[in-house]
C-alpha positions as CSV (number, residue, x, y, z in Angstrom):
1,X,75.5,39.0,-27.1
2,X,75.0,36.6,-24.0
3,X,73.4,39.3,-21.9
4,X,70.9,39.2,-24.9
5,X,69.9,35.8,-24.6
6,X,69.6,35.8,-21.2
7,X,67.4,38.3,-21.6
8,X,65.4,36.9,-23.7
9,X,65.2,33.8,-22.3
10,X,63.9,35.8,-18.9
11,X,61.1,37.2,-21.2
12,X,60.1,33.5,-21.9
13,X,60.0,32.4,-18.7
14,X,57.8,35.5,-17.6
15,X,55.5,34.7,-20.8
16,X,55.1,31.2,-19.6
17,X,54.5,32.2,-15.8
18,X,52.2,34.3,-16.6
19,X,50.3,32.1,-19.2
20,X,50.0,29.2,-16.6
21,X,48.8,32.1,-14.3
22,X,46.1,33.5,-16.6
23,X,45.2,29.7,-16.8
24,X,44.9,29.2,-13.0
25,X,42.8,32.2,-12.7
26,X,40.3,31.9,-15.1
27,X,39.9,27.9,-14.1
28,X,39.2,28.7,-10.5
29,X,36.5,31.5,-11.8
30,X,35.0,28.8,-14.2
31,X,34.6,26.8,-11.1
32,X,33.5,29.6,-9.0
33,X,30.4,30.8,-11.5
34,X,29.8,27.4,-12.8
35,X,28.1,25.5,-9.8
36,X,27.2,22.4,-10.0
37,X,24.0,20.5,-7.5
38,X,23.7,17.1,-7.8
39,X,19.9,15.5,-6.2
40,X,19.6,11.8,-6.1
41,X,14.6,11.0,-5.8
42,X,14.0,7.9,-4.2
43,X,10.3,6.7,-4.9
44,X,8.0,6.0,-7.4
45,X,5.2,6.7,-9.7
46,X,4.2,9.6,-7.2
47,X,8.1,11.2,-8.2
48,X,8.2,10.4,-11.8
49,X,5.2,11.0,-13.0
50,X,5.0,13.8,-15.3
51,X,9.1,13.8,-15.2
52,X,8.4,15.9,-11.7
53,X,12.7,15.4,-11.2
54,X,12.9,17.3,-14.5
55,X,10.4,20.3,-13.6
56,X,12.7,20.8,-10.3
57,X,16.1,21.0,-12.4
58,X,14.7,23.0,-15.1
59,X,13.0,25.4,-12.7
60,X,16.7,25.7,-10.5
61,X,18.4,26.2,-14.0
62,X,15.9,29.2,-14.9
63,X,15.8,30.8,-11.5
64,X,20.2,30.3,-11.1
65,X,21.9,31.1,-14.3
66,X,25.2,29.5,-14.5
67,X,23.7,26.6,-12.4
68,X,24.2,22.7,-13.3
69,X,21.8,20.7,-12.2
70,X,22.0,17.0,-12.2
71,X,19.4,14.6,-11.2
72,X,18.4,10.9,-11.1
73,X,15.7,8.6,-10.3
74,X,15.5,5.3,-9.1
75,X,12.3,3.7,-8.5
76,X,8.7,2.0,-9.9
77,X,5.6,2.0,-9.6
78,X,4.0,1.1,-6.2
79,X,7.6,1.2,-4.8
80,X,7.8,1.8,-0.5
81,X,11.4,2.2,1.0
82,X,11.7,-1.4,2.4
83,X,11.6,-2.6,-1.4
84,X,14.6,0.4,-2.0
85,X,16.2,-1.0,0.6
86,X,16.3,-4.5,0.0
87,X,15.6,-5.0,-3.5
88,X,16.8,-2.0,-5.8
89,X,19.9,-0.1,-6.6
90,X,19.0,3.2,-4.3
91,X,21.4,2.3,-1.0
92,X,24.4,1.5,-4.3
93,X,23.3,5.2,-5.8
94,X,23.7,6.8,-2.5
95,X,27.4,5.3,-1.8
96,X,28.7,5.4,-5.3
97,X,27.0,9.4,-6.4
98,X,28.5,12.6,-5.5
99,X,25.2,14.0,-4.1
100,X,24.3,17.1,-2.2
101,X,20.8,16.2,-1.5
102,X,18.7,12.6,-2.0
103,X,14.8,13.1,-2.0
104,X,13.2,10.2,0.0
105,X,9.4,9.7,-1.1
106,X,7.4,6.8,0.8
107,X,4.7,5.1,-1.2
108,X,1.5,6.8,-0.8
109,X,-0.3,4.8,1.8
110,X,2.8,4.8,3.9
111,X,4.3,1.1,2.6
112,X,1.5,-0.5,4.9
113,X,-1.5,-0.1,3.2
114,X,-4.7,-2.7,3.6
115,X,-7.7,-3.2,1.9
116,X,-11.2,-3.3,3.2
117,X,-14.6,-3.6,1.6
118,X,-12.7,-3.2,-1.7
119,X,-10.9,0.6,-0.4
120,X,-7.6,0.9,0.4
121,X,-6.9,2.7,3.5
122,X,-3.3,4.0,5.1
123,X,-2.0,1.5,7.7
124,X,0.4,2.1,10.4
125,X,3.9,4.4,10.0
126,X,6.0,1.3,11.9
127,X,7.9,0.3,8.6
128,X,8.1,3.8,6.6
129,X,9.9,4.9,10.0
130,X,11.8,2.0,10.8
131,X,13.6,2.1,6.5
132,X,13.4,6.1,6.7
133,X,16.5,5.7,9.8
134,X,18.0,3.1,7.2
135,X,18.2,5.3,4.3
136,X,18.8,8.6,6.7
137,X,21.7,7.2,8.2
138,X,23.3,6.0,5.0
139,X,22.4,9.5,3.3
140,X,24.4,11.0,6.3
141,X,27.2,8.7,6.0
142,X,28.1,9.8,2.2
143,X,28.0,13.2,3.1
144,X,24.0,14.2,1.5
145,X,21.3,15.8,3.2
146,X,18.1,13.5,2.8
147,X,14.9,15.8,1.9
148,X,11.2,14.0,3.1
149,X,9.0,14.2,-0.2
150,X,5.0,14.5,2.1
151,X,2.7,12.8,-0.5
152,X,-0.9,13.7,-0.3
153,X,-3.7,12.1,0.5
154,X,-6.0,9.8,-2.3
155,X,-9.2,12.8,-4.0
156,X,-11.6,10.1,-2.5
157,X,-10.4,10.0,0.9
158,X,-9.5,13.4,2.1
159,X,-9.5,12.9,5.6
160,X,-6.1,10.6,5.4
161,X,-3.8,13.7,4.7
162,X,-3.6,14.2,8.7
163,X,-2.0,10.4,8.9
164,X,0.7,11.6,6.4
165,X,1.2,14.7,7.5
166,X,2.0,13.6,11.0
167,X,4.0,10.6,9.9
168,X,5.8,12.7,7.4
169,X,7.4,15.5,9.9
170,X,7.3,13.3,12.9
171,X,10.4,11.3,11.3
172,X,11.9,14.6,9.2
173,X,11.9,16.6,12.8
174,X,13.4,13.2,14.5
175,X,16.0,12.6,11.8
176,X,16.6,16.4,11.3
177,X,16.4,16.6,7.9
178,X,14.5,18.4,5.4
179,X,10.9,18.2,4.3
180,X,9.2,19.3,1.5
181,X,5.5,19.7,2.9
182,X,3.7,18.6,-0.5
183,X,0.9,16.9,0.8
184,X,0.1,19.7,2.7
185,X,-0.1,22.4,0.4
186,X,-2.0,20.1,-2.3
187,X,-4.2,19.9,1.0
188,X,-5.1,23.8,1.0
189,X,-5.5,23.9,-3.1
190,X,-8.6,20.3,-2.6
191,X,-11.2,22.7,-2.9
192,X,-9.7,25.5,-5.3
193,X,-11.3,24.9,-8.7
194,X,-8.7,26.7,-10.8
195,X,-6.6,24.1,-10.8
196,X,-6.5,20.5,-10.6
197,X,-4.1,18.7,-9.3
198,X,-5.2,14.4,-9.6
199,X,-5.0,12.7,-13.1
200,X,-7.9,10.7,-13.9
201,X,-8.8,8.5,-11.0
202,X,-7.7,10.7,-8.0
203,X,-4.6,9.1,-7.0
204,X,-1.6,10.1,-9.0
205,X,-0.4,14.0,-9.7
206,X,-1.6,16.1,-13.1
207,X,1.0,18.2,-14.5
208,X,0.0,20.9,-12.6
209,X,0.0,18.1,-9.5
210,X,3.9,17.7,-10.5
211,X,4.7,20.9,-11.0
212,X,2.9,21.8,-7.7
213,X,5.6,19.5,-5.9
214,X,8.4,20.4,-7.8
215,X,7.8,24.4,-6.5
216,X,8.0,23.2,-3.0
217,X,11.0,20.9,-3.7
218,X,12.5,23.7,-4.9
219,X,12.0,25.9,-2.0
220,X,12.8,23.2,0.6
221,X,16.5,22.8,-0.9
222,X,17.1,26.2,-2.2
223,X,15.2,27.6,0.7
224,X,13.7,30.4,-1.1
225,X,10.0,31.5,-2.4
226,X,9.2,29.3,-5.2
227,X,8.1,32.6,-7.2
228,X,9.0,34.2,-10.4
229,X,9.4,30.4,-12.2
230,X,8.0,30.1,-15.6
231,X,4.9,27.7,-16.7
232,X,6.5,26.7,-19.6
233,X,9.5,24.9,-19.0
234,X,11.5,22.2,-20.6
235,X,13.6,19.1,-20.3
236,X,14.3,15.6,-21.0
237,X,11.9,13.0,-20.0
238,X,11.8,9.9,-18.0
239,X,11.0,6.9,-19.2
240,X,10.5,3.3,-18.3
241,X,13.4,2.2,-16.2
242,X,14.2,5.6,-15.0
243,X,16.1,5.7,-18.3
244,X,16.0,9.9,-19.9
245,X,14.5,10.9,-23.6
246,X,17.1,11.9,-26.1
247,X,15.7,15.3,-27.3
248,X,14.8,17.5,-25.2
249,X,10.8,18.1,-25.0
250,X,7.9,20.6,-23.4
251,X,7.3,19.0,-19.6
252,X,4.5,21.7,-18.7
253,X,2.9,24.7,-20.1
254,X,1.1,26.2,-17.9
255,X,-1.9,28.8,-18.1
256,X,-0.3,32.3,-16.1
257,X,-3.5,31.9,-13.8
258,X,-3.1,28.5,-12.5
259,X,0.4,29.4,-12.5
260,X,-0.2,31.8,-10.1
261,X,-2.0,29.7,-7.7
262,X,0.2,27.1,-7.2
263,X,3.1,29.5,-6.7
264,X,1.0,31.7,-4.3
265,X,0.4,28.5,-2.0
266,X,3.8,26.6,-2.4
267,X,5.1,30.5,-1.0
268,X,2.8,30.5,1.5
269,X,3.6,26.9,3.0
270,X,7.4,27.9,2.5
271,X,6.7,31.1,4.9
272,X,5.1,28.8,7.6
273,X,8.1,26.5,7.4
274,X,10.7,29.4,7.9
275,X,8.9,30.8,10.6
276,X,8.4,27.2,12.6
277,X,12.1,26.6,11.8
278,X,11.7,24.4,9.4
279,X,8.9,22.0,10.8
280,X,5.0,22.1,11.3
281,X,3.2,20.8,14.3
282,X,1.1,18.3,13.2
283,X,-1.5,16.9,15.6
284,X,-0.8,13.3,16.2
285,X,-3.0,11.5,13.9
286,X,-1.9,7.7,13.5
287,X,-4.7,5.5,11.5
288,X,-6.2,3.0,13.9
289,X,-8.5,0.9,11.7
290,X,-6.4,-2.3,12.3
291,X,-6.5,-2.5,15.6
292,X,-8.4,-6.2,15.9
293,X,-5.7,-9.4,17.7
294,X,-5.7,-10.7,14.4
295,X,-4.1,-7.9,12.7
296,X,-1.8,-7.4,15.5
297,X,-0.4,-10.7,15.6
298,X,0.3,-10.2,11.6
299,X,2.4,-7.2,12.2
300,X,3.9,-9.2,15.1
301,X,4.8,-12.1,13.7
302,X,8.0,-11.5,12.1
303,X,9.4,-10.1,15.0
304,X,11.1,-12.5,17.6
305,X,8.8,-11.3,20.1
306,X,5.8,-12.4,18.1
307,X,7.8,-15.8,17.3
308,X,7.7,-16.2,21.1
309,X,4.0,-15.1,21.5
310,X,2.9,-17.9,19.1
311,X,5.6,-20.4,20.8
312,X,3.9,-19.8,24.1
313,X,0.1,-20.0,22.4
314,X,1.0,-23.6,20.7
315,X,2.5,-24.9,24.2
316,X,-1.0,-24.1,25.8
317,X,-2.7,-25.2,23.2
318,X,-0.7,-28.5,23.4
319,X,-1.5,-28.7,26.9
320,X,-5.3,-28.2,26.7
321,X,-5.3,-31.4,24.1
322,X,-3.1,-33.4,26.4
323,X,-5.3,-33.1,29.3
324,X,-8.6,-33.2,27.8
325,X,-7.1,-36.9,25.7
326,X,-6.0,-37.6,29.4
327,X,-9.5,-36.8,31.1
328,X,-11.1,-38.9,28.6
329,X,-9.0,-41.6,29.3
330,X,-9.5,-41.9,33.0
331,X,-13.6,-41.0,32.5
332,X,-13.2,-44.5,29.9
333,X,-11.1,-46.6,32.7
334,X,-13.7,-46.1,35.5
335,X,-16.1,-48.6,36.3
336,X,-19.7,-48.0,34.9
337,X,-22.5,-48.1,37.1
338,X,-25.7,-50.2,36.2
């Protein structure tokens, strides 16, 4: 009678070991085939136009089955990383977030654009550099890899695409980080008239724009051809504040030809970035259309060299009014002739 219940309570124990075992197992499988990527877009009305963050995850979800994706935006419109920096919640997102990759996206004229005869034209890459090593170096520091989101030049003026391009994987190749070449490949589809990729007034992306961008995102991280990805995909999207829709809605549906053609050239930019390792040489191209003293001493002046500068230029100019208020005294005090 007592070797029976030990016996059974052997079985027990065995029935519960093996339980907790089955549990174990199928838990470290779950977390195995259930991956999860977590991307953190930094920008503004250039990223979330369109709900572009949304066309990435949905288009990683189609192509990996079994894949979580998770992403956020923080941004507005018009924003440049020196406003992230100092005035929004991005460096916060960065430190408190879990994230494998954060998408940095400069405003489009390079945070440092100016205005002449009414056109606004790309200024100098000085600041978008100097907040890129900020934001790099804090990505780094949480563990992320920051990706460089190339915006493309304005439909009316063409030629600025070099400036961008240049400034864009000058400071990804110096940083060693990743870059999504955008700009570039929207450069090779200006002329094709199957699709079009400006809204309205030839600045911000169309659908097919966004969709455009999210293919090469999607290669740059995943670093595969962006082909095989459905026009007609589906997700939540953003609304004012960054803030997500409740129900889930259509984000694009596109035609299978145009389709095609923004797949064939995001695949085509992807194979010139794999075979470059990774970056394009860009021919130096830096805009140069404020180059008069004036605007120099502007983008001087809130350095403490250019606080020394204008030190030094009101101590001459003090000393040119001293003497000449001193050479018109003595000219006074001499005797006049008659």
């Amino acid at each position: 009678m007592l070797y029976l219940k030990r016996k059974n309570r052997l079985m027990k124990c065995v029935l519960l070991l093996s339980s907790l075992l089955a549990v174990f197992i199928y838990s470290s499988k779950a977390q195995k085939t259930n991956k999860q990527l977590y991307v953190l877009f930094i920008g503004n009305s250039y990223t979330y136009y369109n709900s572009m963050p949304q066309l990435f995850k949905a288009m990683a979800e189609n192509q990996f089955p079994g894949l979580q994706v998770q992403v956020k935006f923080v941004g507005k419109g018009g924003a440049t990383l020196k406003e992230h920096w100092e005035r929004s919640r991005a460096p916060h997102e960065i430190r408190s977030g879990s994230w494998d990759y954060v998408v940095l996206q400069e405003q489009s004229a390079l945070g440092s654009a100016f205005t002449k005869d009414g056109k606004q034209y790309i200024g100098r890459p000085d600041q978008f550099f100097a907040y890129a090593r900020k934001f790099v170096g804090l990505i780094k520091q949480n563990n992320a890899k920051a990706v460089f989101y190339m915006t493309w030049a304005r439909k009316r003026h063409p030629d600025e695409q070099k400036y961008l391009s240049y400034a864009y994987m000058k400071i990804a190749q110096g940083l060693n980080s990743k870059i999504a070449p955008i700009g570039m490949v929207w450069d090779s589809l200006r002329t094709n008239n199957t699709v079009n990729l400006y809204q309205k007034y030839g600045s911000h992306p169309s659908v097919q724009g966004s969709y455009l961008a999210a293919l090469m995102l999607f290669a740059t991280i995943f670093d595969t051809p962006p082909t095989g990805i459905p026009g007609l995909l589906k997700g939540h999207k953003i609304l004012r504040g960054g803030k997500l829709a409740k129900e889930e809605s259509v984000l694009c549906n596109l035609a299978h030809q145009k389709m095609e053609v923004l797949q064939h050239a995001a695949a085509e930019m992807f194979d010139r970035l794999k075979q470059n390792g990774g970056y394009l040489k860009v021919e130096q191209a830096v805009s140069k259309k404020r180059t008069s003293f004036a605007a120099y001493l502007l983008r001087k002046i809130g350095t403490a060299q250019g606080q020394t500068f204008l030190l030094i230029i009101a101590g001459l100019i003090f000393l040119v009014i001293s003497s000449r208020k001193k050479l018109s005294l003595l000219f006074t005090s001499m005797p006049q002739s008659e």
